[in-house]
C-alpha positions as CSV (number, residue, x, y, z in Angstrom):
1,X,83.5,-98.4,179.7
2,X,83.2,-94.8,179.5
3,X,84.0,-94.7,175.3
4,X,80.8,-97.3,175.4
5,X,78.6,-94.9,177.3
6,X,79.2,-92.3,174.7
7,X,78.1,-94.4,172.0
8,X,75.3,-95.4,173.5
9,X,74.1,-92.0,174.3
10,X,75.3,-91.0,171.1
11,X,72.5,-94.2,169.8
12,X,69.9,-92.8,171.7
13,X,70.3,-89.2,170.8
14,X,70.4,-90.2,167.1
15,X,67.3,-92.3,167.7
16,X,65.7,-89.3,169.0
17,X,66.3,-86.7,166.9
18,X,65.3,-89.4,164.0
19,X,61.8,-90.3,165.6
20,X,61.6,-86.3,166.0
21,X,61.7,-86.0,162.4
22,X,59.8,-88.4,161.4
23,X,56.7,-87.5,164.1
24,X,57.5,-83.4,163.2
25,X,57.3,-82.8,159.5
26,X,57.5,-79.9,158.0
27,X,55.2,-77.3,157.5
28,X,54.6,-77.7,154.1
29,X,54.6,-81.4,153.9
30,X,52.0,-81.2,156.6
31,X,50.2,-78.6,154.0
32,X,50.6,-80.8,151.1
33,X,49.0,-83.8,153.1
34,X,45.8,-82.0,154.4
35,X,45.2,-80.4,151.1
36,X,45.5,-83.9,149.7
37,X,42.7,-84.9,152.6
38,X,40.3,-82.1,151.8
39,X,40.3,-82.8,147.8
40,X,39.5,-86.3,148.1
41,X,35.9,-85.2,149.8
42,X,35.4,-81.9,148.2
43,X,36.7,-80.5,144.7
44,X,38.5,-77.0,145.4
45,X,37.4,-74.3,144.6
46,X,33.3,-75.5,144.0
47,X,31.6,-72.6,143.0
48,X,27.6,-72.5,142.7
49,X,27.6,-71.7,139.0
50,X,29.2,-75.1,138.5
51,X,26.5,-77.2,139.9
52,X,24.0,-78.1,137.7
53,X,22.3,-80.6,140.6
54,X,21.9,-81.3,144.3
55,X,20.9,-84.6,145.7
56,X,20.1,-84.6,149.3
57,X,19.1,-88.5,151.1
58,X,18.0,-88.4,154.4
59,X,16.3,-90.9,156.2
60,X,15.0,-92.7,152.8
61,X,13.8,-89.0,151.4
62,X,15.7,-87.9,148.3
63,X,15.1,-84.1,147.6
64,X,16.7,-83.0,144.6
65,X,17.5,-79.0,143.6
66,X,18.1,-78.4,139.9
67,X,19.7,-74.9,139.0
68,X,18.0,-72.8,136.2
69,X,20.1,-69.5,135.3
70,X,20.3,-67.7,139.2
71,X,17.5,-70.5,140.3
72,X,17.3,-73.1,142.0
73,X,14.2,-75.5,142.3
74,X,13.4,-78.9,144.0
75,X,11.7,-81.0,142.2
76,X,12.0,-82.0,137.8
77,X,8.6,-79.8,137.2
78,X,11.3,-76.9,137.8
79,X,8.4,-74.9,139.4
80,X,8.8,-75.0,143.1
81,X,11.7,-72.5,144.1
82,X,13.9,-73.2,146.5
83,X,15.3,-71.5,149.2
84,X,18.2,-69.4,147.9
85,X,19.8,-68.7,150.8
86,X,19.9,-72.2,152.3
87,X,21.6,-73.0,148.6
88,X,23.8,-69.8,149.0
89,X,24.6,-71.2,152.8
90,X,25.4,-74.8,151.5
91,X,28.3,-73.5,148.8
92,X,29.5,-71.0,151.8
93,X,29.9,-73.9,154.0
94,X,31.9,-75.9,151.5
95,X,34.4,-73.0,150.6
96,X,35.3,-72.8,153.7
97,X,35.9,-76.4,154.7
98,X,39.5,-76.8,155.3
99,X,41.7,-79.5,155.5
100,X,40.5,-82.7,157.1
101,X,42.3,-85.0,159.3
102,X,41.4,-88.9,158.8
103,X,39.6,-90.4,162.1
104,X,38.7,-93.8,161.0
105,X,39.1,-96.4,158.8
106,X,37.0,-99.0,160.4
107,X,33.7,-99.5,159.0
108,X,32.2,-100.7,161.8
109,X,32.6,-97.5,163.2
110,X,30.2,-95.2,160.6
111,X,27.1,-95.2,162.6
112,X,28.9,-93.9,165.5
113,X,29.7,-90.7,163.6
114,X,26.5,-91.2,161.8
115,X,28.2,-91.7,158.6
116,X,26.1,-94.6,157.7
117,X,23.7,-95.2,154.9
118,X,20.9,-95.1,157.7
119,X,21.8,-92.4,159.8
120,X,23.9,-90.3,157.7
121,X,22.6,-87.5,155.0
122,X,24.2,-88.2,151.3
123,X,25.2,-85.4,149.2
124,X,26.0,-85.5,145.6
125,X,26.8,-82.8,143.2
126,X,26.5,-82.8,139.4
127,X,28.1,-80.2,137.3
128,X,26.9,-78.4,134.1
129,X,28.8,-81.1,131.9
130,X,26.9,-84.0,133.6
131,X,29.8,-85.4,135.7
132,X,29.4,-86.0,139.0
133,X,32.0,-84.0,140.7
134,X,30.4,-85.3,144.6
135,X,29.1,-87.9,146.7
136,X,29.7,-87.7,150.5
137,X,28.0,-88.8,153.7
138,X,27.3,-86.2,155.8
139,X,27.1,-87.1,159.6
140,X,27.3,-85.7,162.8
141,X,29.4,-83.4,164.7
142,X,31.6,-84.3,167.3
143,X,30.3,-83.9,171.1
144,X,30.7,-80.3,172.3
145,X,32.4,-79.0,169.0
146,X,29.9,-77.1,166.7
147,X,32.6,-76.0,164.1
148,X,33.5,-79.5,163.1
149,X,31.6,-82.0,161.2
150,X,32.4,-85.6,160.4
151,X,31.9,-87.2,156.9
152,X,32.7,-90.3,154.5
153,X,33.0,-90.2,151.2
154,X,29.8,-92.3,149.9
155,X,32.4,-95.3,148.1
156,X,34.6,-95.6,151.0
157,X,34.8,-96.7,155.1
158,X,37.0,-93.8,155.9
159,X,35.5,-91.1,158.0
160,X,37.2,-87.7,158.1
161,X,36.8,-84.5,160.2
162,X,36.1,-81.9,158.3
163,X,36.9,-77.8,159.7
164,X,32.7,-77.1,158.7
165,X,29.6,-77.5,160.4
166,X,28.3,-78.8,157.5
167,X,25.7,-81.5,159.5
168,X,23.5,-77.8,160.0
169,X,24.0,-77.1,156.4
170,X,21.6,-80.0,155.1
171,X,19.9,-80.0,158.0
172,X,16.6,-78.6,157.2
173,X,13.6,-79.9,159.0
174,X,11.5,-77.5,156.9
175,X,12.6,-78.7,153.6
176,X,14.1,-76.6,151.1
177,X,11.3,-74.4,149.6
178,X,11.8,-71.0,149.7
179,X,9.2,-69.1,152.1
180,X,10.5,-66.1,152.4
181,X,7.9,-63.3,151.4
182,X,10.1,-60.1,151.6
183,X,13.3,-58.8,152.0
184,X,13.8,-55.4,152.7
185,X,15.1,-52.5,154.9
186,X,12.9,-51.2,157.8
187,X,13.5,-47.5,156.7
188,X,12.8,-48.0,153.2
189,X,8.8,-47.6,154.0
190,X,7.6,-44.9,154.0
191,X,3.9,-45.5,154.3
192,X,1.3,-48.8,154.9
193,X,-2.1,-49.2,154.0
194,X,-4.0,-52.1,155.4
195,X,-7.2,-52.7,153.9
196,X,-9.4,-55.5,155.4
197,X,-13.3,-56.4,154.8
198,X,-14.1,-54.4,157.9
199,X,-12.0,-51.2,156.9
200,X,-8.7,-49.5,155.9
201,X,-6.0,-48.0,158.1
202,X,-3.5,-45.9,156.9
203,X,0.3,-45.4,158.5
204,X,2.3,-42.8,157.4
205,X,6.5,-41.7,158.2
206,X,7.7,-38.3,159.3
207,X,11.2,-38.3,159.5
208,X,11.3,-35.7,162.6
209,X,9.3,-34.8,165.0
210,X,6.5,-32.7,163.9
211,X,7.0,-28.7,163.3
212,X,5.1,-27.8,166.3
213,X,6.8,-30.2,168.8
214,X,10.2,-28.7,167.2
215,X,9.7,-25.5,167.7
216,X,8.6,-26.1,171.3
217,X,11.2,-28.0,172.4
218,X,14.8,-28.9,171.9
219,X,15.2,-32.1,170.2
220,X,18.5,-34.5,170.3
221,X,20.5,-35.3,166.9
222,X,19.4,-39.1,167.9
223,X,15.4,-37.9,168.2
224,X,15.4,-35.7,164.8
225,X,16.8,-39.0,163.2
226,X,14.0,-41.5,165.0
227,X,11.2,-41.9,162.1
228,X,7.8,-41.3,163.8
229,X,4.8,-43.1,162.5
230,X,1.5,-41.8,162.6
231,X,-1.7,-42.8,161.9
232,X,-4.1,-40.7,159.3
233,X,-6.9,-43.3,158.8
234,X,-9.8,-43.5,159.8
235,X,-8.5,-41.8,163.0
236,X,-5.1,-39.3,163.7
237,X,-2.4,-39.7,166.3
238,X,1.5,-40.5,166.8
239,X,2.0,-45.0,166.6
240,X,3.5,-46.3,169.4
241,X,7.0,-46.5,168.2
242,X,7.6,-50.6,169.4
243,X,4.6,-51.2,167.4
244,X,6.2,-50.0,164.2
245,X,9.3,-51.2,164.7
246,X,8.3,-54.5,165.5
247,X,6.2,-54.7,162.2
248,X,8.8,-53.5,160.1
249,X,11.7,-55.3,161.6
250,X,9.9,-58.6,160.4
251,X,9.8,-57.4,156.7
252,X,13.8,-57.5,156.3
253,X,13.2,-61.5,155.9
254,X,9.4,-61.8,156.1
255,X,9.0,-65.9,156.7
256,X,5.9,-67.6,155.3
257,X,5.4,-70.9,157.8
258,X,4.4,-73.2,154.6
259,X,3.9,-73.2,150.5
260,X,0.7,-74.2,148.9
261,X,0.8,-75.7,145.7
262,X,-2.0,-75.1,143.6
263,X,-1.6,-78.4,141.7
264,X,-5.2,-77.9,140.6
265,X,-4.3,-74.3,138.8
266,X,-7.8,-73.3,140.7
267,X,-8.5,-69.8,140.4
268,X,-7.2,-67.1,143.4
269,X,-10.8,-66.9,144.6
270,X,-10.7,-70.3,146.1
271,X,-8.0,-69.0,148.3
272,X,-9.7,-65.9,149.5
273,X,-7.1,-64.2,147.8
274,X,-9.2,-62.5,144.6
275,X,-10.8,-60.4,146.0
276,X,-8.2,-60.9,149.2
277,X,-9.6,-61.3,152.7
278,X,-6.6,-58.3,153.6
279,X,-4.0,-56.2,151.0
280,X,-1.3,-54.9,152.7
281,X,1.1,-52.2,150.3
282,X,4.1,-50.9,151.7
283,X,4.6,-47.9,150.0
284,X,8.9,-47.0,149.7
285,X,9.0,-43.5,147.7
286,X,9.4,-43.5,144.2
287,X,10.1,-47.4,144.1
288,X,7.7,-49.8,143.2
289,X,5.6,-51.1,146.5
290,X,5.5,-54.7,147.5
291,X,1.5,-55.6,148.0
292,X,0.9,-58.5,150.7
293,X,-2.2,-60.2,150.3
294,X,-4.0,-62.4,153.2
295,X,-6.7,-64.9,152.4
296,X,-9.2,-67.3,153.5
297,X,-7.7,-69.6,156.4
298,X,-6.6,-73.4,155.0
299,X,-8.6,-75.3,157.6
300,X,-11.0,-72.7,159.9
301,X,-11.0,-73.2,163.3
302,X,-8.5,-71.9,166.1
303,X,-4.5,-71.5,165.0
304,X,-5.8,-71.6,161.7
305,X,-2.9,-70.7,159.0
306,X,-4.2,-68.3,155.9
307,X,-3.5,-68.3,152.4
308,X,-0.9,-65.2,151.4
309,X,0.7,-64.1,148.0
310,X,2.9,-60.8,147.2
311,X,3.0,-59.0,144.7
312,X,5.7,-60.1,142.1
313,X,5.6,-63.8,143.0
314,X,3.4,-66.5,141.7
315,X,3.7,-68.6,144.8
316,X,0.8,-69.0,147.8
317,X,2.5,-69.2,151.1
318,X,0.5,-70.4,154.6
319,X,1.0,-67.6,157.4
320,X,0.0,-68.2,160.7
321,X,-2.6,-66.7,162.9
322,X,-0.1,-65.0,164.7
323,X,1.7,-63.7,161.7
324,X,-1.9,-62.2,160.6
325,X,-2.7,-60.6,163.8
326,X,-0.3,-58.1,163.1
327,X,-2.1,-56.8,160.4
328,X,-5.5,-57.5,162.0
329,X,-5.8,-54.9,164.3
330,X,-7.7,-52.5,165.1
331,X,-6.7,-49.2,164.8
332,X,-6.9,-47.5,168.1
333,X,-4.0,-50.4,169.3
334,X,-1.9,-48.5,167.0
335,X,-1.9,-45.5,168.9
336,X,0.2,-44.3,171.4
């Protein structure tokens, strides 16, 4: 009896430490099987200056981005930029997508992780040769995980997890035209002059207090280093120093809210932009000033958006009212 009990213990111990292998593999089997995962959705290694194409579906709306040297545009005209950092952000996303892990094979299940042909958002890549090297579904992300997104290869019913929040990636409600104005460093200016139909101001930088106030009063490392604004025209005194900073905050990544396209190739005039209704020139040193016109408003009335170019770009952007009212002041708010 007891020579029976050891064999069957000895059964159950080998059973165990068999199911143990079998449910624990090792480490780089495991490897080798995810990496197997994650190149059957997305090639390694995809690098923007393979691409050629993007094709984004959602909700029956196809855009398409076509590459052009460091460009990218939506649209075959290749004349309507598109926004390089969303572009930048999509390859980002994808390089870092790591290994998925298989959720479902059941394609009855694709709308629930909005993976479907309805719900879901198709991407497809093609690369400089022609070939296509991509064609997923994009869906959602699980509930209460925003580092996770779920997605199906377009020509098959299995749904994956992938390690990327790729469903805010192609999300972008405002499309993928690129509205941003300017980009640049608060400190780089050094002077604005805003000239309007009713007058021109004129705000200048001093790097330090000014030689009277230093040689009054003791001043901080912190307070030499502040940049204090001033205004010289058409009346004197120090800017309130929110004011400034407010302003030139918004020019690191100076948003328009819209594009125009002028289809019609009507002259700048019909815009209110030649003669502009406003210039704005941000003067930085010796280096080459960016010049921010305002026009005539789109559809008068209140909330109205206005027409706005800058200087180096052929593009009209829309800029709301609010936008403009920080150029439209007058120039005693300025002061401090």
């Amino acid at each position: 009896m007891r020579t029976r009990n050891v064999i069957v213990m000895l059964a159950v111990a080998g059973a165990l430490l068999a199911l143990l292998l079998v449910t624990r593999q090792p480490e780089s089997q495991r490897e080798a099987k995810n990496a197997a995962i994650r190149e059957t959705i997305f090639p390694e290694g995809l690098r923007e200056k393979q691409i050629a194409q993007i094709s984004i579906d959602t909700l029956g709306t196809t855009t398409v981005l076509h590459r052009v040297g460091e460009r990218w545009y939506t649209g075959e005209a290749k004349k309507r930029r598109a926004d390089a950092d969303a572009v930048k952000g999509v390859f980002a996303s994808l390089e870092k997508v790591s290994a998925g892990k298989l959720i479902s094979r059941d394609p009855q299940k694709l709308l629930e992780f909005q993976v479907d042909k309805v719900t879901g958002r198709r991407v497809r890549m093609v690369d400089t040769n022609g070939k296509e090297i991509l064609d997923v579904v994009i869906g959602k992300n699980p509930e209460r995980d925003f580092t996770s997104t779920y997605v199906r290869p377009f020509k098959s019913d299995n749904t994956y997890l992938a390690d990327a929040m790729l469903s805010y990636t192609f999300n972008r409600p405002g499309g993928w035209r690129e509205k941003t104005m300017i980009k640049a460093e608060p400190d780089e200016f050094d002077r604005i002059t805003i000239e309007t139909t009713t007058g021109t101001i004129v705000l200048a930088k001093e790097t330090s207090k000014t030689a009277e106030q230093a040689s009054t009063a003791p001043v901080s490392g912190a307070e030499a280093a502040r940049p204090v604004w001033r205004i010289e025209q058409p009346i004197q005194g120090e800017v309130k120093e929110g004011e400034m900073s407010s302003l030139t905050s918004r020019l690191r990544r100076f948003v328009a809210n819209d594009v125009e396209d002028n289809e019609g190739e009507l002259p700048l005039g019909k815009f209110g932009l030649d003669p502009a209704f406003a210039t704005i020139t941000f003067a930085r040193g010796d280096r080459e000033p960016i010049v921010l016109k305002i026009g005539s408003e789109k559809k008068p009335g209140p909330g109205a958006m206005r027409y706005a170019m800058v200087s180096g770009d052929d593009q009209i952007y829309l800029l709301s009212a609010p936008t403009c009212a920080m150029f439209f002041k007058q120039p005693s708010e300025f002061l401090k």
